[in-house]
Each structure stands twice: as C-alpha cells, then as structure tokens.
C-alpha positions, -999 to 999 in steps of 0.1 A, spaced: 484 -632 -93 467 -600 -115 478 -596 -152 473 -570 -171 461 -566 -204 463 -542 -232 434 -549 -263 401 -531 -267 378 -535 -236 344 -545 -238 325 -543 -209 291 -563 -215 261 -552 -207 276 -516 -203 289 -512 -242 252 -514 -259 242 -485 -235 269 -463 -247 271 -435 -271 306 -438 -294 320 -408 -274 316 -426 -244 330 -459 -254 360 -438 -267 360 -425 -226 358 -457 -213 382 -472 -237 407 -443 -223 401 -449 -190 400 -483 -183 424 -513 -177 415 -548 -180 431 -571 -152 432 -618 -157 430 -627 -117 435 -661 -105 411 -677 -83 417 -662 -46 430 -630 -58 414 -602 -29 405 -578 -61 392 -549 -39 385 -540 0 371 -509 23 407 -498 22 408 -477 -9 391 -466 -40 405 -485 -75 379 -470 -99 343 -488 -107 352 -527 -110 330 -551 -134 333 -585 -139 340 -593 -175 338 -636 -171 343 -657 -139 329 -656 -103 335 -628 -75 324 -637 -40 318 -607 -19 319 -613 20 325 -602 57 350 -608 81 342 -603 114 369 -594 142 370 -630 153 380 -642 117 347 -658 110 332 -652 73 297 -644 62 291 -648 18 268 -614 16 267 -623 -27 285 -634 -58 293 -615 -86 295 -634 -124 299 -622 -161 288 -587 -165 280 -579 -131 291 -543 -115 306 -541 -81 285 -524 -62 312 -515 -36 336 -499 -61 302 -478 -68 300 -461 -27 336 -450 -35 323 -430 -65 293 -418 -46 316 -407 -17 316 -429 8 340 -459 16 318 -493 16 310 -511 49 337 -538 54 336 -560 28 357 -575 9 357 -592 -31 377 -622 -37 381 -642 -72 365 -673 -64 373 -686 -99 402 -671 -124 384 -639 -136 393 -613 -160 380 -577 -147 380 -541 -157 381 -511 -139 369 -475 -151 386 -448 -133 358 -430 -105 361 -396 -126 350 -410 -168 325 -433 -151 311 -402 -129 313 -381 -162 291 -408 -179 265 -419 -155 258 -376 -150 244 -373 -186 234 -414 -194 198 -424 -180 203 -455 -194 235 -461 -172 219 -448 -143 191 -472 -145 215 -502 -147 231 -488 -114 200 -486 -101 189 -519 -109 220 -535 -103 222 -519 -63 187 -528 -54 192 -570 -67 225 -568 -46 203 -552 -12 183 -578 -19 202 -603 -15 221 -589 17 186 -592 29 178 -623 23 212 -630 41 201 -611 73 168 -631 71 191 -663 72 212 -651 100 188 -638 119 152 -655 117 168 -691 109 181 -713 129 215 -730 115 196 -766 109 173 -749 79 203 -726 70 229 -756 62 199 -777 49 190 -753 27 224 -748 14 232 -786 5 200 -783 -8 211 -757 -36 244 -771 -50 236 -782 -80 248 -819 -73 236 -848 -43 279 -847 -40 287 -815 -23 326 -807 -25 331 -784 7 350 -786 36 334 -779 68 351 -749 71 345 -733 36 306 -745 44 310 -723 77 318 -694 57 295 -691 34 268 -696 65 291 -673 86 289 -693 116 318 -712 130 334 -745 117 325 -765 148 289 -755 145 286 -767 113 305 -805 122 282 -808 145 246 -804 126 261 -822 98 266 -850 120 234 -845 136 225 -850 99 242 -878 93 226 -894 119 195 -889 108 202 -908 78 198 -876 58 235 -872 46 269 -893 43 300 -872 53 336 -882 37 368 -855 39 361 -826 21 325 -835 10 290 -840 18 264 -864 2 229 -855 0 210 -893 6 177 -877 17 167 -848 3 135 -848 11 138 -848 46 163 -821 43 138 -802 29 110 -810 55 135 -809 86 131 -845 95 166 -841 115 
C-alpha cells in the first residue's frame, strides 16, 4: 500500500549539499511516498525517477528463473538507490528488484532536476560516487559468499550476525537472504542442531554455541 504525501521534502544527507536554488528544484520535482512493509517500490521494468530512502529499511535482491532469492544489500535512512541511479545514467539496472522490508517513507526526484543538479554539484557527484562504490562492495562481498563459501560458513556466519542468540526466520526467508534453496538450508541447520550448536523451533533458530559456530565445529 503506497501513500502519498504532500509537505516540504527533506531528503537527508542530500539537503545540506544543496544550494537554495536547488532545494527549490528538488522541492518541485519530487514526491514523497509512506510504503508498508513488502511494498515492491521499484524493479528493472521502468524508470520512476532517482529513489532515496527517507526512514525505514529497503532490501534489494535477485530472483533467479527458478524463484530462488539472493539479498545483494539493504538500504536504511538516507540511503540512495543505486538502481534508480543506471536509469538516469542510461541504462536499465541488472534484474533486481527493491522491496520495503519495514514500513518506509521514500522520495523520488524526477531523472531530468536530479540530472540538472548532479551536472553543475561536485559535492552531489561525490556522494553518488561514494554511495555506488559502498553498494559494489557489498555485491562483492556477496559473490565472495556465494562463490568461495561453502553454505556451512555462509548460514553460520549469518546466525552469527543477528543481533540476538534468538533468530526469528523461517527456513525459507533464511534461504533467501543466502540465495540457496529452502531444503538446503533445513538440512545444515539440522546438521547444526546435531552438533549441539543450535536449537530449532517453528519459525526460529537459537544460537546455543556460538563459538563453535564461529570455528566450524559442525
């Protein structure tokens, strides 16, 4: 469900690097959207404008032909879409898709008063900049995961970074974000569970060893 609303936008950190004439532009151009949590807010399909992420969390992600989902990154308070951004430079995005994983409010600038600002703004080009190489990073660093780990240190690894022992996921939702298949995942977490280094229970996992997890005593 997408809402729209109608008072002065503010896009944080993108105001403090504006002159007043372009805040004007922006302010002209822009629309401010309230999403609820699993709203698909944009895809390879077509190009909405430049999307930023005013509060809340994004999660940007793959589906392959086969229906099975790969997290490439998130996306949280004052983050630019980096796939709205390939529109504006041209080219549609690989495909990708960017999903509300919480209730977010969001703003889009229209592809022609953001072009006209990031030609003359060094300040906003450097943000782009910046902002594109932390998100390659961190496809990277999923490509590293896929490829040069095996799914044991992968799904150890993950329960290891929630920020509780209690990890509320389904098996399925854990095979996303891994991008591997559900049963693959039932089947190391029992392996797991085994090994003494987790409890299982319907729709969550308990972390009861984590140091083993962390030195692969499964």
């Amino acid at each position: 469900m997408k809402r729209e609303t109608h008072e002065t936008i503010t896009i944080p950190p993108l105001d403090s690097l504006l002159t007043d004439e372009e805040r004007s532009l922006v302010s002209s151009h822009a629309t401010a959207f309230d999403v609820t949590a699993g709203t698909i807010l944009f895809d390879s399909t077509s190009c909405k404008g430049i999307l930023w992420i005013v509060s809340g969390v994004v999660r940007v992600y793959m589906v392959s032909d086969e229906g099975r989902e790969i997290t490439l990154y998130r996306l949280r308070d004052g983050d630019l879409c980096p796939l709205s951004v390939s529109c504006l430079l041209g080219s549609m995005p690989l495909k990708a898709l960017v999903s509300a994983e919480t209730d977010t409010r969001v703003v889009t600038i229209s592809n022609d008063a953001f072009a006209r600002i990031h030609e003359r703004n060094a300040a906003v080009q450097r943000l782009m900049l910046s902002t594109m190489t932390a998100r390659l990073s961190d496809v990277m660093w999923v490509v590293d995961q896929v490829v040069f780990r095996g799914i044991d240190r992968r799904l150890a690894e993950y329960l290891l970074s929630r920020p509780s022992e209690l990890v509320y996921a389904t098996h399925e939702e854990i095979a996303a974000e891994l991008g591997t298949a559900r049963e693959v995942v039932s089947r190391m977490l029992k392996y797991f569970e085994k090994a003494g280094l987790v409890t299982l229970s319907r729709g969550r996992v308990r972390v009861v060893d984590a140091a083993g997890l962390r030195a692969g005593r499964a």
